[in-house]
N, CA, C and O atoms as a printed pandas DataFrame, in Angstrom:
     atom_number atom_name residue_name chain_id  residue_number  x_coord  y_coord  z_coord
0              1         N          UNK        A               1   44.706  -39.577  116.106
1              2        CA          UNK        A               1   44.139  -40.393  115.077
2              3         C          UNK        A               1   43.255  -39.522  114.176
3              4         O          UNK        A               1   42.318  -38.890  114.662
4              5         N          UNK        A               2   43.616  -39.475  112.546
5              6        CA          UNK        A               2   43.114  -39.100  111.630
6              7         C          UNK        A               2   42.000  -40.007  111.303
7              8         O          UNK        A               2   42.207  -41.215  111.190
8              9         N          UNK        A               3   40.315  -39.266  111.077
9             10        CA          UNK        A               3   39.923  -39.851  110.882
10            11         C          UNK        A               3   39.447  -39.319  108.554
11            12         O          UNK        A               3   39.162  -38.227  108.063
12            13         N          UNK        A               4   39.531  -40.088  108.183
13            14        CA          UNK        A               4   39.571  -39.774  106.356
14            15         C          UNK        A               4   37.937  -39.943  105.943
15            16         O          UNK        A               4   37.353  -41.023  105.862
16            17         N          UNK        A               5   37.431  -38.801  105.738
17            18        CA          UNK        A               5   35.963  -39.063  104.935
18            19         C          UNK        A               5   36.025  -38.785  103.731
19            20         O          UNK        A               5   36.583  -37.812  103.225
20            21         N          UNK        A               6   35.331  -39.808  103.108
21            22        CA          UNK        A               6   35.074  -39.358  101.825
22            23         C          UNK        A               6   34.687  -38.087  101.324
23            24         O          UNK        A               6   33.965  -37.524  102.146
24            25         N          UNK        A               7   34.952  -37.165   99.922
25            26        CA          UNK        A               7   34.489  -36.097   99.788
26            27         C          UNK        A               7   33.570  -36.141   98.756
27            28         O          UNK        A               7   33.823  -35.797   97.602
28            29         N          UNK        A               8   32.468  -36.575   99.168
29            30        CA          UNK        A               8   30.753  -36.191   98.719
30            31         C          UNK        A               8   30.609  -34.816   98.887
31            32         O          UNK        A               8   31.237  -34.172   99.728
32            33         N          UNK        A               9   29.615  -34.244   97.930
33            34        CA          UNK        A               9   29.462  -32.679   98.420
34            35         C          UNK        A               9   27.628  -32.798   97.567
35            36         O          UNK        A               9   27.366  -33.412   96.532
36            37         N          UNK        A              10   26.907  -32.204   98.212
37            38        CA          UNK        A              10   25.848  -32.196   97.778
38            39         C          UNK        A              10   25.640  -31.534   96.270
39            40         O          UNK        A              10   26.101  -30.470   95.857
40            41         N          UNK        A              11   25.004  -32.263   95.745
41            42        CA          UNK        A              11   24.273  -31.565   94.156
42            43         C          UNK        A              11   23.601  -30.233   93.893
43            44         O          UNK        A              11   22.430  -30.245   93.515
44            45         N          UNK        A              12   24.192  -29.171   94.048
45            46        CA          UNK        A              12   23.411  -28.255   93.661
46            47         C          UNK        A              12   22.567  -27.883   93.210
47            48         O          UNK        A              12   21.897  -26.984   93.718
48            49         N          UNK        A              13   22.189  -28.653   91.662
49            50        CA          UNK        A              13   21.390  -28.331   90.955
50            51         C          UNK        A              13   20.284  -29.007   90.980
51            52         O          UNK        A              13   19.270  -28.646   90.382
52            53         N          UNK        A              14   20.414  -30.505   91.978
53            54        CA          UNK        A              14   19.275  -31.175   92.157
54            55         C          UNK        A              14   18.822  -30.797   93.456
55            56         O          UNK        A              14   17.699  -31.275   93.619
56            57         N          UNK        A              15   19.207  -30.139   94.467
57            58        CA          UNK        A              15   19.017  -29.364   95.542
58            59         C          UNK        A              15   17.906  -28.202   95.146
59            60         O          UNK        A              15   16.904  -28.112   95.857
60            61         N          UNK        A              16   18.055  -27.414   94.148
61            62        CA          UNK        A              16   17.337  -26.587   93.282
62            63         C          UNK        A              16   16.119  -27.032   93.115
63            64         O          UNK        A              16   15.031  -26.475   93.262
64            65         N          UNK        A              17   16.447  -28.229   92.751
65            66        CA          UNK        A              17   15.144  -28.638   91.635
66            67         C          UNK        A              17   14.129  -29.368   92.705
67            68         O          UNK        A              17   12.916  -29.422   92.499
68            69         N          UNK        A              18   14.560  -29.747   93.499
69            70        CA          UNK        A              18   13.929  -30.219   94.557
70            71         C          UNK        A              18   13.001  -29.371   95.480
71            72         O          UNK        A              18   11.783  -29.347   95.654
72            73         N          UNK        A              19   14.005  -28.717   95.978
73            74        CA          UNK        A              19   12.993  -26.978   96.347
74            75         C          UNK        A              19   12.117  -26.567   95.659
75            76         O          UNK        A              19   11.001  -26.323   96.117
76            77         N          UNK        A              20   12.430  -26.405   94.439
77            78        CA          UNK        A              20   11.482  -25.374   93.574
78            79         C          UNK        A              20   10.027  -26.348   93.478
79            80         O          UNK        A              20    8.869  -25.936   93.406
80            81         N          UNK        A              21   10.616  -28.053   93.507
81            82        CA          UNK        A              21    9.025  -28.825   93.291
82            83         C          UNK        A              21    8.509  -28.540   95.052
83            84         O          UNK        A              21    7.283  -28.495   95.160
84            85         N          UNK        A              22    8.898  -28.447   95.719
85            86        CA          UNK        A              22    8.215  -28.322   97.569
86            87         C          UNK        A              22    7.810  -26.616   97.284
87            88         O          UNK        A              22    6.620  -26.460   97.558
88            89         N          UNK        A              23    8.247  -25.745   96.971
89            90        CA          UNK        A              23    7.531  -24.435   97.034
90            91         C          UNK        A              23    6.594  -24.528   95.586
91            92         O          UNK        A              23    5.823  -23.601   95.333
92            93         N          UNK        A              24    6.678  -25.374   94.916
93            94        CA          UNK        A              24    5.173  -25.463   93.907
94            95         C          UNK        A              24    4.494  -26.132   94.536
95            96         O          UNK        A              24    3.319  -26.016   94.188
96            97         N          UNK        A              25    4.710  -27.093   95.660
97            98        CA          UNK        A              25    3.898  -27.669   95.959
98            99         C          UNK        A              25    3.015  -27.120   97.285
99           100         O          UNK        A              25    1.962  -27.584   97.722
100          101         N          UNK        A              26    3.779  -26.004   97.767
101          102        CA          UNK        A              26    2.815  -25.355   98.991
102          103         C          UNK        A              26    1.741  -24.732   98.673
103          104         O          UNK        A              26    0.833  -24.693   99.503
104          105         N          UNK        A              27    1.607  -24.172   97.553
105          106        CA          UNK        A              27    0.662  -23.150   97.294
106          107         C          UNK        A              27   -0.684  -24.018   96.686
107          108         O          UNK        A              27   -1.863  -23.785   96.953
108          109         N          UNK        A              28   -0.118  -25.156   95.731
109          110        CA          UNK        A              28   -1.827  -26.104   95.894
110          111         C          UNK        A              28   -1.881  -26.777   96.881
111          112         O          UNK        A              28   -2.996  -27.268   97.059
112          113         N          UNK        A              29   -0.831  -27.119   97.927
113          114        CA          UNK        A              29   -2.046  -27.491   99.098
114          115         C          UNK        A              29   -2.623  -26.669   99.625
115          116         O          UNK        A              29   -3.267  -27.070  100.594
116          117         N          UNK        A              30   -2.708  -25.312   99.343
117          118        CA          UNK        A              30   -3.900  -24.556  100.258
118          119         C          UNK        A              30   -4.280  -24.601   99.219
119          120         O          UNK        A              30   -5.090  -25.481   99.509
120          121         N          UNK        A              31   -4.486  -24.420   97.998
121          122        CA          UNK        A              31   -5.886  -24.873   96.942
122          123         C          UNK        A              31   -6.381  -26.045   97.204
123          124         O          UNK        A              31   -7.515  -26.236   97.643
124          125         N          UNK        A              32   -5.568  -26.884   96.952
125          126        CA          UNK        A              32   -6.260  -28.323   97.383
126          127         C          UNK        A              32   -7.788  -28.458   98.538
127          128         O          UNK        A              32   -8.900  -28.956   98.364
128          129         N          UNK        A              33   -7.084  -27.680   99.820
129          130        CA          UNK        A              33   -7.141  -28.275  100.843
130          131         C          UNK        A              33   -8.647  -27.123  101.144
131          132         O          UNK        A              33   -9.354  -27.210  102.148
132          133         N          UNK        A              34   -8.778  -26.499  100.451
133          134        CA          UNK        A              34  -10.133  -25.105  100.346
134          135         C          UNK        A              34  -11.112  -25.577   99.355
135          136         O          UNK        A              34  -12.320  -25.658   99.579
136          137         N          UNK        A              35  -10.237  -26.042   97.676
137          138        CA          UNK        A              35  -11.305  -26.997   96.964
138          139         C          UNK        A              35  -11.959  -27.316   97.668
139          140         O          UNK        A              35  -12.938  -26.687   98.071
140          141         N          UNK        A              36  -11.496  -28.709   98.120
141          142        CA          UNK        A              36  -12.069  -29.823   98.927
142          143         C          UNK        A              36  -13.429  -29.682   99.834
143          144         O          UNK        A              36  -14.469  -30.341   99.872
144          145         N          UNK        A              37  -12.953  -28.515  100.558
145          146        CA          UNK        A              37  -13.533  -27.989  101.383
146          147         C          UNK        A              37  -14.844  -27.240  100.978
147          148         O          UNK        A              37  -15.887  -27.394  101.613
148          149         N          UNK        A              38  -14.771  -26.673  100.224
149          150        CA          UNK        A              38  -15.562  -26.052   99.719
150          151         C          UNK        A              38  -17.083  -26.791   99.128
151          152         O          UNK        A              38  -18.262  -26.478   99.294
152          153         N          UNK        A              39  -16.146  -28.344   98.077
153          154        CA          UNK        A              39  -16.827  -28.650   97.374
154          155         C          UNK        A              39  -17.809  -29.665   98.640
155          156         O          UNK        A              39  -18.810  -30.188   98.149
156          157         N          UNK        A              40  -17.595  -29.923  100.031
157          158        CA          UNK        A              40  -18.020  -31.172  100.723
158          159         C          UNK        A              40  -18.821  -29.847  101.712
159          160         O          UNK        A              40  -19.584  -30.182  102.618
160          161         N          UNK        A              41  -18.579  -28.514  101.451
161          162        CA          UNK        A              41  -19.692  -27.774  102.532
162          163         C          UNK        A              41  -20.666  -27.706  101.866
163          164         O          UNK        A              41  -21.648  -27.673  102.607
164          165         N          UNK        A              42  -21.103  -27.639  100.170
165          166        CA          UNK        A              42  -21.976  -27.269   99.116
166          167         C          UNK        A              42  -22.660  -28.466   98.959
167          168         O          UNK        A              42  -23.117  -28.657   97.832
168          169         N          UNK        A              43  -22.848  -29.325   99.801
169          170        CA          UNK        A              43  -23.707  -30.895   99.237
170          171         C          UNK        A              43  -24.756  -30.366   98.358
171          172         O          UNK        A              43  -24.773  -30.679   97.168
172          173         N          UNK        A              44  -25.467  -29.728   98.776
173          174        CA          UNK        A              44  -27.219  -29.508   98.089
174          175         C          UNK        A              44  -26.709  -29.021   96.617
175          176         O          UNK        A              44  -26.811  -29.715   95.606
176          177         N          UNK        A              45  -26.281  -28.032   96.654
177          178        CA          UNK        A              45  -25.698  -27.610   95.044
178          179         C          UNK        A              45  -24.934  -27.845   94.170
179          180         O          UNK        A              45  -24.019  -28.627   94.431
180          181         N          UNK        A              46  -25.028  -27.237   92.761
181          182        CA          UNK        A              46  -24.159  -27.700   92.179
182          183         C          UNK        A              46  -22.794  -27.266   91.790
183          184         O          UNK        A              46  -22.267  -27.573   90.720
184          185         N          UNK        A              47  -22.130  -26.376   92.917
185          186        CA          UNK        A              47  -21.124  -26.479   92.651
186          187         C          UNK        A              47  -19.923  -27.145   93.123
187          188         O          UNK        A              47  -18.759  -26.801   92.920
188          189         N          UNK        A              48  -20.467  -28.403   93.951
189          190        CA          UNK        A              48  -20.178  -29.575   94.568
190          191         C          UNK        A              48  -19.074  -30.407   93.461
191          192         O          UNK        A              48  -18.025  -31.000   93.709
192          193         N          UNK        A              49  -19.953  -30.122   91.867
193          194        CA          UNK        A              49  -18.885  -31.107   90.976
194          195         C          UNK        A              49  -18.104  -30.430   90.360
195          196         O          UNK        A              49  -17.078  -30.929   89.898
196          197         N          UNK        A              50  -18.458  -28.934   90.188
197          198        CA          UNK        A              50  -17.055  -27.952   89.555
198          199         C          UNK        A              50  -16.400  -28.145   90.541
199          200         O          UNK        A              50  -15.463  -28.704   89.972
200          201         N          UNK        A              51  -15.951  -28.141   92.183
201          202        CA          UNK        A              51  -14.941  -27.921   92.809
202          203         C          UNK        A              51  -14.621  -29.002   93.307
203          204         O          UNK        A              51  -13.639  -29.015   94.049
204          205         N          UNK        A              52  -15.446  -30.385   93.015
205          206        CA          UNK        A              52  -14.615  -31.546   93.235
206          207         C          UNK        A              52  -13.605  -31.905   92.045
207          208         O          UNK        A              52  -12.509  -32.343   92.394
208          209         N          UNK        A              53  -13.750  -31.826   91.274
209          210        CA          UNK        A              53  -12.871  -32.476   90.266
210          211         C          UNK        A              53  -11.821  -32.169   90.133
211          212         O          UNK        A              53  -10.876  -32.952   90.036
212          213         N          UNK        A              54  -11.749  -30.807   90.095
213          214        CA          UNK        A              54  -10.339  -29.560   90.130
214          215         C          UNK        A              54   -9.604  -30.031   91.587
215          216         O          UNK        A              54   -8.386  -30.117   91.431
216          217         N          UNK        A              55  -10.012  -30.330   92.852
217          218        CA          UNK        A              55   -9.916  -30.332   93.850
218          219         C          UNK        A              55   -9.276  -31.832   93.779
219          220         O          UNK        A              55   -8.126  -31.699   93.360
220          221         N          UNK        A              56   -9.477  -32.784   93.949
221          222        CA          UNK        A              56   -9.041  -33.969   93.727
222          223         C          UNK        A              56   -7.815  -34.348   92.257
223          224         O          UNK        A              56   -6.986  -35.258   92.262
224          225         N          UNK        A              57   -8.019  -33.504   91.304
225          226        CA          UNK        A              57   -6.938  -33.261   90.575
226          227         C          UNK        A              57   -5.303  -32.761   91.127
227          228         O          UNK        A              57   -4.193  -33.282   91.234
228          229         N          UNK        A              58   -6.108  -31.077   91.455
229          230        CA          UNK        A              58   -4.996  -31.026   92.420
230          231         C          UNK        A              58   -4.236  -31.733   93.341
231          232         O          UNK        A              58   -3.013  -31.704   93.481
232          233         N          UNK        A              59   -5.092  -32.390   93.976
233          234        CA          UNK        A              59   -4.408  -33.185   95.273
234          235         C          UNK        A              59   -3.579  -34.242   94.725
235          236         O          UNK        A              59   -2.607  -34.557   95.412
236          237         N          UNK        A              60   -3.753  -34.821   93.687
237          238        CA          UNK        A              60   -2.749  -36.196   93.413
238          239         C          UNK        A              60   -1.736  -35.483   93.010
239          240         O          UNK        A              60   -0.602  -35.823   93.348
240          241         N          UNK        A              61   -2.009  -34.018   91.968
241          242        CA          UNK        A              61   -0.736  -33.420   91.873
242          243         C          UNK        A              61    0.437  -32.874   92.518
243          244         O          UNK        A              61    1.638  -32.782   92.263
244          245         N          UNK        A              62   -0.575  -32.455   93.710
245          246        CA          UNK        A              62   -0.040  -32.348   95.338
246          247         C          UNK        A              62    0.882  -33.308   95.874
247          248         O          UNK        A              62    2.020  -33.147   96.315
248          249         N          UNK        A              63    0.016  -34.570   95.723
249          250        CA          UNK        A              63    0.929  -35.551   96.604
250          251         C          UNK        A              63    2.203  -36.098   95.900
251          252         O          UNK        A              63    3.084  -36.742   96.470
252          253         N          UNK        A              64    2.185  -35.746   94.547
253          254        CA          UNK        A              64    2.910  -36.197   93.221
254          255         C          UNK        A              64    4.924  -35.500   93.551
255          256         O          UNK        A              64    6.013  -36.041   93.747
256          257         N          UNK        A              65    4.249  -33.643   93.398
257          258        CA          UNK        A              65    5.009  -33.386   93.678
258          259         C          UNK        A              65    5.766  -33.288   94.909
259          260         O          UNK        A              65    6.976  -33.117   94.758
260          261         N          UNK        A              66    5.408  -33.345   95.870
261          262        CA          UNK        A              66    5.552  -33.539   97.380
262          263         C          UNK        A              66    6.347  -34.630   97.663
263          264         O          UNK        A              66    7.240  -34.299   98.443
264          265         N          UNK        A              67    6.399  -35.951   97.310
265          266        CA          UNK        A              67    7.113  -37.151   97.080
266          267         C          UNK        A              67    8.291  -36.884   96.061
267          268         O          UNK        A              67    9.368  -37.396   96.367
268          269         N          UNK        A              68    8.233  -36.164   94.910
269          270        CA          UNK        A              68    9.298  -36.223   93.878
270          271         C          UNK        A              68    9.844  -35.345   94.532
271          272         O          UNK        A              68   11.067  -35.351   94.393
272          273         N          UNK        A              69    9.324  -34.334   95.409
273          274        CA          UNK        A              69   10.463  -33.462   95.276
274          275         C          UNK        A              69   11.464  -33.405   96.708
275          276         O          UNK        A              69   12.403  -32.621   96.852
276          277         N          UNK        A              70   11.021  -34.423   97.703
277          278        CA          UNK        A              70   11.386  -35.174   98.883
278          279         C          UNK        A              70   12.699  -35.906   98.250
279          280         O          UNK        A              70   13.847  -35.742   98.663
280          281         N          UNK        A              71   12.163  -37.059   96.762
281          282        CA          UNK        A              71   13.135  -37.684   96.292
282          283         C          UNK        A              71   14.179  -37.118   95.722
283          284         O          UNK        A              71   15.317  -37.588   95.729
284          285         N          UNK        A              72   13.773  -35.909   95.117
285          286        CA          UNK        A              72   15.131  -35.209   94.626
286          287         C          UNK        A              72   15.919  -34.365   95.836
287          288         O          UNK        A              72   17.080  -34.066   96.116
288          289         N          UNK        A              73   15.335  -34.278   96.074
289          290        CA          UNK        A              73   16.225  -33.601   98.100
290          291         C          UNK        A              73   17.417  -34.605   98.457
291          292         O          UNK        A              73   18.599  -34.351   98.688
292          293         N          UNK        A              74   16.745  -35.810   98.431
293          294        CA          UNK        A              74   17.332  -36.965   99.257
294          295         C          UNK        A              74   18.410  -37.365   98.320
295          296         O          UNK        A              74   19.512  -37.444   98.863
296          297         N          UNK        A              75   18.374  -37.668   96.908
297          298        CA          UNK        A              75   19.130  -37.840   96.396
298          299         C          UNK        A              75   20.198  -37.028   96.186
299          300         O          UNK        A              75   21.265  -37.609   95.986
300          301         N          UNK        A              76   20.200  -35.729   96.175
301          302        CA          UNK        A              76   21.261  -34.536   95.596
302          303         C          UNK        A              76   22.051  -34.749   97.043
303          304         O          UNK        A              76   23.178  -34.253   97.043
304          305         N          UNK        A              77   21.769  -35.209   97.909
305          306        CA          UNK        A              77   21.977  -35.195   99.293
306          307         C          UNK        A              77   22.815  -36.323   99.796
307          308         O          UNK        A              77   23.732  -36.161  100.601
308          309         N          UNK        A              78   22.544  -37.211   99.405
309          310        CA          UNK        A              78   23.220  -38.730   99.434
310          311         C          UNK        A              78   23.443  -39.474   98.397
311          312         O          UNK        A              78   23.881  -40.598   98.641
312          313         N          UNK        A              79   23.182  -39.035   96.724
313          314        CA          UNK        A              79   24.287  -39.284   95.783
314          315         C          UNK        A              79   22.738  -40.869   95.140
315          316         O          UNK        A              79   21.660  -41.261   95.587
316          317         N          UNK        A              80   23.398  -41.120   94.250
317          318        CA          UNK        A              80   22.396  -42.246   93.116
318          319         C          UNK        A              80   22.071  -43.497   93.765
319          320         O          UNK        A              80   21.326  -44.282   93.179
320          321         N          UNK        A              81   22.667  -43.854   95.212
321          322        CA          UNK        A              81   23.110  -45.335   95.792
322          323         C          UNK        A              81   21.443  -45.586   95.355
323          324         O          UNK        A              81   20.919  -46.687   95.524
């Protein structure tokens, strides 16, 4: 017994694009994640609000691309359904 699968083949170019947003996205989470850090060891001073803002910027951008680029994985992978 033959079994017949469909011939899906993954997206290359959204395979690409997907990667390239997860390796932009590794390098600000260790910014992110040192901002942060930085800005919550400095309570008394002021550079508490230069490295919060940048720091919390980053991070939504973080989580931004991290999700889009999960979604473009998944999709190049299993097609527009």
């Amino acid at each position: 017994m033959r079994i017949i699968m469909p011939n899906n083949h993954t997206d290359q170019k959204l395979l690409i694009r997907g990667l390239k947003r997860l390796v932009l996205a590794l390098p600000l989470l260790v910014v992110t994640t040192y901002l942060l850090n930085f800005a919550f060891l400095n309570k008394a001073t002021i550079p508490i609000y230069i490295a919060l803002i940048p720091g919390i910027a980053f991070m939504i951008v973080t989580i931004y691309l991290l999700f889009n680029g999960i979604k473009i994985i998944m999709r190049s992978l299993f097609g527009d359904n």
